[in-house]
Backbone bond lengths (Angstrom), bond angles and torsions (degrees), N, CA, C in turn:
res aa  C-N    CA-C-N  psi(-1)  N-CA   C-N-CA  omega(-1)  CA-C   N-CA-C  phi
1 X - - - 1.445 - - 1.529 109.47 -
2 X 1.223 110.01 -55.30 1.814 113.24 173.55 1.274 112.92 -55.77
3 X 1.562 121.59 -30.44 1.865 124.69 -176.40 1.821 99.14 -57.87
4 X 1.709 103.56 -43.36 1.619 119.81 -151.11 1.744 95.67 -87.96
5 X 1.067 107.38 -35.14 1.644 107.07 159.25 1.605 117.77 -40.63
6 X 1.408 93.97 -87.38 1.507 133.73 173.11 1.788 103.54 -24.65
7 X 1.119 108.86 -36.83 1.515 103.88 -171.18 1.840 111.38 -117.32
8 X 1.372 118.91 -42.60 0.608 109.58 169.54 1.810 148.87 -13.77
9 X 1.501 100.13 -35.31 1.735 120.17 174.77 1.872 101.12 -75.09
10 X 1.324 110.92 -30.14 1.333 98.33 171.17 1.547 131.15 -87.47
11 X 1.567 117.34 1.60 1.063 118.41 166.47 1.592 100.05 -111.40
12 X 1.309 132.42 14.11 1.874 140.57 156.53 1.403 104.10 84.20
13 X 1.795 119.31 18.25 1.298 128.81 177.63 1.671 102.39 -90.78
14 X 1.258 102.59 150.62 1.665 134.20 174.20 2.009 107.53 -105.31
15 X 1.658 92.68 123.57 1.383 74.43 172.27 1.813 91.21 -120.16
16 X 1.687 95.86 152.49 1.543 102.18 -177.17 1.751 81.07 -117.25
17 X 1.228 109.11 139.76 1.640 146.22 168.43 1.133 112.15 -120.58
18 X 1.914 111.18 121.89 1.747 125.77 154.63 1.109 101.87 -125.76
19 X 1.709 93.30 153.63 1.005 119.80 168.56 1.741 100.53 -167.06
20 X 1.912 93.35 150.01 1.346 102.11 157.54 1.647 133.79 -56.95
21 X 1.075 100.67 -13.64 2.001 125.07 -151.58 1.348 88.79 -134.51
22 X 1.671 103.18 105.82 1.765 99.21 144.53 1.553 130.13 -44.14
23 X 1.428 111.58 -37.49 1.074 119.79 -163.89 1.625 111.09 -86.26
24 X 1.168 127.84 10.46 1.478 136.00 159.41 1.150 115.09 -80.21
25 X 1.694 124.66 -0.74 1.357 124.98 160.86 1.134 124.33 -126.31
26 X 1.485 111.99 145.65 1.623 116.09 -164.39 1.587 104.69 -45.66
27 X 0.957 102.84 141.51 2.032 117.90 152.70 1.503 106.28 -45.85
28 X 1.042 102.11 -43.65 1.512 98.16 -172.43 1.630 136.36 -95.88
29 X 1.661 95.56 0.13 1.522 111.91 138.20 1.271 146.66 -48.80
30 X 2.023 88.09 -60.19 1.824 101.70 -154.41 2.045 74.22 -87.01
31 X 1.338 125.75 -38.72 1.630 108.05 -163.28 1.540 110.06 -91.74
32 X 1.519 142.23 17.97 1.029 169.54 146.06 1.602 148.46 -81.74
33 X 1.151 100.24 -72.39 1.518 141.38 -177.02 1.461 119.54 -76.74
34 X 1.171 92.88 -67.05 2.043 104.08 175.31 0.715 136.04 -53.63
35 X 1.267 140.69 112.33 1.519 133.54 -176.64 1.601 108.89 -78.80
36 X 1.156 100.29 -47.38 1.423 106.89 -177.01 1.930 111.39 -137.72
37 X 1.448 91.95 153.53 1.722 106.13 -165.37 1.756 99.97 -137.95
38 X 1.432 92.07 137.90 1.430 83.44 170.97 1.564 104.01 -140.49
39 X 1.139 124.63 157.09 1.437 119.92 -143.84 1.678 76.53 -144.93
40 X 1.676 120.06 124.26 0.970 126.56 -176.44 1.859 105.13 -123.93
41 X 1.574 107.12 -34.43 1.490 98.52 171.88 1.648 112.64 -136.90
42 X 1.217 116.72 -179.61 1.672 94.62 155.60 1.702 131.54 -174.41
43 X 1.904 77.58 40.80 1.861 83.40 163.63 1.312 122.23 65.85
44 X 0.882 126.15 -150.65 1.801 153.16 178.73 1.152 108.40 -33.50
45 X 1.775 145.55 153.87 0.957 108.61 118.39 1.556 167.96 -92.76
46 X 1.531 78.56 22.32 1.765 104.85 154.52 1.462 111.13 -60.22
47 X 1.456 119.37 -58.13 1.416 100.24 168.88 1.359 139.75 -74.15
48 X 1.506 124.09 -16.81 1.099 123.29 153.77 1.612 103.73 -46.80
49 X 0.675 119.00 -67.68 2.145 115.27 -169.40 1.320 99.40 -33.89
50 X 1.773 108.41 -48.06 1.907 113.67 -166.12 1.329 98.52 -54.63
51 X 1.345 126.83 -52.13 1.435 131.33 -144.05 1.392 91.18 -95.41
52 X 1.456 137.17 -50.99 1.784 113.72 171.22 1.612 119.31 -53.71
53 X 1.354 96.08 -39.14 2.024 93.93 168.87 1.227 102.79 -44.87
54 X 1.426 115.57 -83.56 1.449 122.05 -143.67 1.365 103.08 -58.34
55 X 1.421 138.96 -29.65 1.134 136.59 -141.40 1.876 92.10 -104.39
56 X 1.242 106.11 -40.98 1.589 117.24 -164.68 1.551 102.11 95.47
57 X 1.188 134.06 32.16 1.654 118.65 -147.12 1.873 98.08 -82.38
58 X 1.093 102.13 149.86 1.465 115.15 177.34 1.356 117.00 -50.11
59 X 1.281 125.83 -171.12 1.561 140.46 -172.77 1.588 80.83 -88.17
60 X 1.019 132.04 -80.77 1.637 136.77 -157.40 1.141 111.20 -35.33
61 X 2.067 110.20 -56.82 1.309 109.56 -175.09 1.128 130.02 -66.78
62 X 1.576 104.23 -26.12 1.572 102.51 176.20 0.739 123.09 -68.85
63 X 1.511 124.18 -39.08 1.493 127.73 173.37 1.912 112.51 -47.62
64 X 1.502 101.70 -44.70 1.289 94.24 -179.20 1.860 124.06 -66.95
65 X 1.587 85.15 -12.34 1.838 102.78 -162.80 1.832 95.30 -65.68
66 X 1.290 124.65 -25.63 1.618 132.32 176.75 1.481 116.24 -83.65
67 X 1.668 110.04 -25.11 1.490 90.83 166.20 1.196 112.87 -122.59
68 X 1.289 133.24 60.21 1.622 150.43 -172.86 1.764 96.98 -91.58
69 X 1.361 120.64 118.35 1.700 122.66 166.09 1.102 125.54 -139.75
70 X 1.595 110.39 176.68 1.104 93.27 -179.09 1.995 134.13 -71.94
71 X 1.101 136.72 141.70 1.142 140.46 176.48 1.552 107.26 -38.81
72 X 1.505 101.38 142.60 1.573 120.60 179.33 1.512 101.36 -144.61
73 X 0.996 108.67 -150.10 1.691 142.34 -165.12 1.986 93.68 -70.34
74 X 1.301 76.79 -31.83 1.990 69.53 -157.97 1.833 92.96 -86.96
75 X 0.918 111.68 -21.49 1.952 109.36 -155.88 1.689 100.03 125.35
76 X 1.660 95.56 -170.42 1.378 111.15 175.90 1.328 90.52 -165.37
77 X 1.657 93.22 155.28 1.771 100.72 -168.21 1.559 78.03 -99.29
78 X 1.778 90.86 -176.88 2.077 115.47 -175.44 1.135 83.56 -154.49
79 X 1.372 113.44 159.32 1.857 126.85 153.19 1.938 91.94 -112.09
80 X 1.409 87.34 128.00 1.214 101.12 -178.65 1.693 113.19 -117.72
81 X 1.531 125.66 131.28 1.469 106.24 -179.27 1.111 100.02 -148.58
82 X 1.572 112.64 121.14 1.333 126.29 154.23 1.386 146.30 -76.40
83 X 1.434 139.58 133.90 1.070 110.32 -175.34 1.334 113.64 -136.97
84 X 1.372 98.48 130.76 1.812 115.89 -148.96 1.915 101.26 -95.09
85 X 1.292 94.14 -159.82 1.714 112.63 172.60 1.665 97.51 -82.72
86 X 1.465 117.28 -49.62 1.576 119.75 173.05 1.563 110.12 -51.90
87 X 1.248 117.76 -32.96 1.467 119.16 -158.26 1.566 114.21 148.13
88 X 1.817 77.89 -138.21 1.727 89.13 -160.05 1.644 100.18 -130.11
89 X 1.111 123.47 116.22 1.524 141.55 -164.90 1.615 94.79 -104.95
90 X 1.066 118.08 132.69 1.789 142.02 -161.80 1.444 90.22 -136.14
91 X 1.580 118.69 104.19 1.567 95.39 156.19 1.725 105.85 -156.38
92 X 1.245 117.23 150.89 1.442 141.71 -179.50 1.357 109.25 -74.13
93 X 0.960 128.39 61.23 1.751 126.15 156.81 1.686 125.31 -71.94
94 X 1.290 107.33 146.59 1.797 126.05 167.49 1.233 103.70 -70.26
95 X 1.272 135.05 155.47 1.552 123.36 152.45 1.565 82.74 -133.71
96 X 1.307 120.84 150.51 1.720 153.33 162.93 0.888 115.38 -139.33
97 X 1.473 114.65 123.75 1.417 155.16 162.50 1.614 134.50 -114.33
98 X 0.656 115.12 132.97 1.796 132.78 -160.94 1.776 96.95 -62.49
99 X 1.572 90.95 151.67 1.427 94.15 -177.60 1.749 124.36 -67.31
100 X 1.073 105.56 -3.80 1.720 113.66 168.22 1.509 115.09 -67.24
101 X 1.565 93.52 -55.99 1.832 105.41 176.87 1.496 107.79 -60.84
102 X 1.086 105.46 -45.68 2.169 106.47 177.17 1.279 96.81 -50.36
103 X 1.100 109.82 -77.18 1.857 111.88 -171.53 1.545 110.67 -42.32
104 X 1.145 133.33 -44.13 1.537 125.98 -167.10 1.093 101.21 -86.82
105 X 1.779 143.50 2.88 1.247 132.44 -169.32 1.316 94.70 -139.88
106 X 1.844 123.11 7.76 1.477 104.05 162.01 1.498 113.64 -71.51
107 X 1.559 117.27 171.02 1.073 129.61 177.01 1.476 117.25 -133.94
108 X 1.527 126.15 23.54 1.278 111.65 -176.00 1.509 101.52 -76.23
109 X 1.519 117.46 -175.09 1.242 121.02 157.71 1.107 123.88 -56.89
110 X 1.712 118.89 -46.84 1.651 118.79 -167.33 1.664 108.62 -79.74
111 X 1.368 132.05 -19.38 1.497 145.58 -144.01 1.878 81.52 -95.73
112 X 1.939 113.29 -47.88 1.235 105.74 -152.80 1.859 89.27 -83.97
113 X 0.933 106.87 -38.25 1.472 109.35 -156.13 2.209 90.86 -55.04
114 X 1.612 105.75 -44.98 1.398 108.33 -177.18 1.409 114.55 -51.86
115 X 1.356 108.46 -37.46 1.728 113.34 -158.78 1.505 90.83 -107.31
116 X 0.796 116.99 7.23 2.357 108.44 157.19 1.185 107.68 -77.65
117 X 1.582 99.24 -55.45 1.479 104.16 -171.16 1.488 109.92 -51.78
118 X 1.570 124.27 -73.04 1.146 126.75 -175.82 1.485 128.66 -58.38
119 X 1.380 100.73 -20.82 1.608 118.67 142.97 1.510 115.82 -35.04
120 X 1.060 140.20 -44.93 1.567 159.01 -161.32 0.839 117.75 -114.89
121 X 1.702 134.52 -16.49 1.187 133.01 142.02 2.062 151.49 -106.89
122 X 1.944 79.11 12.51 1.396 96.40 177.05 1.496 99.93 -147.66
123 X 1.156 116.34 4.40 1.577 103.82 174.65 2.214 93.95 94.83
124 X 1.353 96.98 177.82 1.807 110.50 168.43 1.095 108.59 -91.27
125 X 1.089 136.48 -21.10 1.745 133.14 -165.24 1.732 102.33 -98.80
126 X 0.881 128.80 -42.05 1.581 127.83 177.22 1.729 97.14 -77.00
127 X 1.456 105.35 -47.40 1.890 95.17 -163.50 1.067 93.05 -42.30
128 X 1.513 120.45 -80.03 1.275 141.38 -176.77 1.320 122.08 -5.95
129 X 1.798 117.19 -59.22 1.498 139.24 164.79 1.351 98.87 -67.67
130 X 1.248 144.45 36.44 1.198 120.99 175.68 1.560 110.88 -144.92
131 X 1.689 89.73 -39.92 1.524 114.31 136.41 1.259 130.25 5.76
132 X 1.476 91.78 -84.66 1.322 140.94 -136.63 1.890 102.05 -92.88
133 X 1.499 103.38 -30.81 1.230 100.79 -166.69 1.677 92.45 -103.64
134 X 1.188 142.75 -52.52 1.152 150.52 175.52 1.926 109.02 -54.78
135 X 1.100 122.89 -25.57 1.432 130.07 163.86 1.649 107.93 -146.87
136 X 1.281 102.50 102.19 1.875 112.85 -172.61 1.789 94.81 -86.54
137 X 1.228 122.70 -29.18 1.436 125.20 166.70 1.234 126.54 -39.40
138 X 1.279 109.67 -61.62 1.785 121.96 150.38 1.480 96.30 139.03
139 X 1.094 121.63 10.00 2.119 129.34 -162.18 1.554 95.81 -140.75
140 X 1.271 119.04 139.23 1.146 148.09 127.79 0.871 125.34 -68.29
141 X 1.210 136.54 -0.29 1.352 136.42 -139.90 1.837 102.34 -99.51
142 X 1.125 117.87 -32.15 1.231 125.95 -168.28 1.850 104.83 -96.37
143 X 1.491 112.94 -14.62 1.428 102.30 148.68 1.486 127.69 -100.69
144 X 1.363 109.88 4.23 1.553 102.24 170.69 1.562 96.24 -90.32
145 X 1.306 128.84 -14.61 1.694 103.96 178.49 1.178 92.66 -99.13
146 X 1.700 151.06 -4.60 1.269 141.09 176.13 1.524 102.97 -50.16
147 X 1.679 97.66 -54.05 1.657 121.11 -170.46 1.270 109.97 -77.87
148 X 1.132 119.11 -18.76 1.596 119.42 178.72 1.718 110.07 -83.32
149 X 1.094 118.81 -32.05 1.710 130.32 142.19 1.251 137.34 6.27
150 X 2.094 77.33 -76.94 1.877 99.46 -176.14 1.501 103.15 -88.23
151 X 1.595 119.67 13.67 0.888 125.65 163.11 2.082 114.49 -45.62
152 X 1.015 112.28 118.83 1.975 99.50 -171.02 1.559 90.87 -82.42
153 X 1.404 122.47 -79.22 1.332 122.78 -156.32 1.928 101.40 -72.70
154 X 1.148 120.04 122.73 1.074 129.73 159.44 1.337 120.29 -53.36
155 X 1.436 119.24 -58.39 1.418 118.53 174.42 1.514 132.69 -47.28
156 X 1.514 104.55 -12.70 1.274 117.11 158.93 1.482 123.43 -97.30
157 X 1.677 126.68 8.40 1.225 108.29 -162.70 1.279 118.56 -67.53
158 X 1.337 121.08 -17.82 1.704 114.95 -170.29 1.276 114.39 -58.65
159 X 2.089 116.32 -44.92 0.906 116.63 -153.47 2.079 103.29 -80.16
160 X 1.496 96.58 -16.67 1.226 97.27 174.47 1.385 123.98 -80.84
161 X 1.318 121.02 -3.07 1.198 127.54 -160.17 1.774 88.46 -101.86
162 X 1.703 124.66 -11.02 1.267 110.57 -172.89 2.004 94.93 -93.60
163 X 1.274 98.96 -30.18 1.347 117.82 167.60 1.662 129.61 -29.73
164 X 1.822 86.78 -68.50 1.713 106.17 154.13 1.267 112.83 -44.75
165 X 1.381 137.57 -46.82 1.223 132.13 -145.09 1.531 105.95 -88.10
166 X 1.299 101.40 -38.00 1.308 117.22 179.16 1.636 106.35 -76.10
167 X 0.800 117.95 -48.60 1.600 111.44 -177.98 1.461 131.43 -58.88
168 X 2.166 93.87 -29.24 0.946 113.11 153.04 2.146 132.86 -46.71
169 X 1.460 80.45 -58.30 1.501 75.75 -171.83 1.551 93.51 -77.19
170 X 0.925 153.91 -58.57 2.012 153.96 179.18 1.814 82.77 -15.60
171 X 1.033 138.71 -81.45 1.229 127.59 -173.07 0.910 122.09 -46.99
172 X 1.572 142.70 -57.76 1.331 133.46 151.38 1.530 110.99 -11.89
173 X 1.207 91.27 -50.71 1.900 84.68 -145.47 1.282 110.25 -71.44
174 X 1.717 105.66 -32.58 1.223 124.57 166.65 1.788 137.42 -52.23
175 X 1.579 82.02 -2.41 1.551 100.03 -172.07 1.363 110.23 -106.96
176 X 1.396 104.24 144.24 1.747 111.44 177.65 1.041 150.03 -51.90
């Protein structure tokens, strides 16, 4: 990984690296190598400590490094840091994105299980718009447990909860 770093600028390639774990990448990448880092969540607060160490991150960022989440309706902040010929730029930005992009980049269970299905029966470009207009939030998620609720017998909720999902998207699809 450090060779493909290390060389990469001489063949005019960019490498982008994730991970949950700072520590799945060399030291001598993220404090070397990187031009730029963007820090979208950060776990523990054992790892918050890892990631203000390693990084040096400011009073601001750290503070922001504890309430970093996932994106909704409103945005989601990042600590983003570049590091130039001047230095090293530390800064707390929002990013917002439209309810199409929320929806195609959620990951709960109920959001993916909804948008496969309708995936398969309208294509990505309509699900998405359809998505998008019927939940502008970017989640379903909070009406499949609304409906999973009025669920009566508990001992059945799982199978109803595939029920919800499905009934869910049948309406979508059913819509104009």
């Amino acid at each position: 990984m450090t060779t493909m770093a290390r060389e990469s600028r001489k063949w005019n390639l960019s490498i982008g690296l994730y991970t949950q774990s700072i520590d799945d990448i060399p030291k001598i990448i993220t404090d070397e190598l990187a031009t730029t880092v963007v820090i979208l969540g950060s776990g523990t607060e054992k790892s918050i400590d890892n990631i203000s160490e390693r990084f040096g991150l400011n009073g601001a960022c750290r503070h922001a490094l504890s309430r970093l989440g996932k994106p909704g309706k409103a945005g989601s902040n990042l600590i983003a840091l570049f590091r130039t010929g001047s230095g090293m730029s530390q800064l707390v930005l929002s990013l917002t994105i439209g309810p199409q992009s929320l929806w195609a980049f959620s990951t709960t269970t109920e959001d993916v299980a909804i948008r496969n299905n309708l995936y398969q029966r309208l294509g990505p470009s309509e699900t998405l718009r359809r998505l998008a207009a019927r939940f502008p939030g970017g989640s379903a998620k909070a009406e499949v447990e609304r409906r999973r609720r009025k669920v009566e017998d508990q001992s059945d909720a799982d199978g109803e909860v595939v029920n919800v999902i499905q009934e869910i998207a049948n309406e979508i699809a059913r819509e104009l």
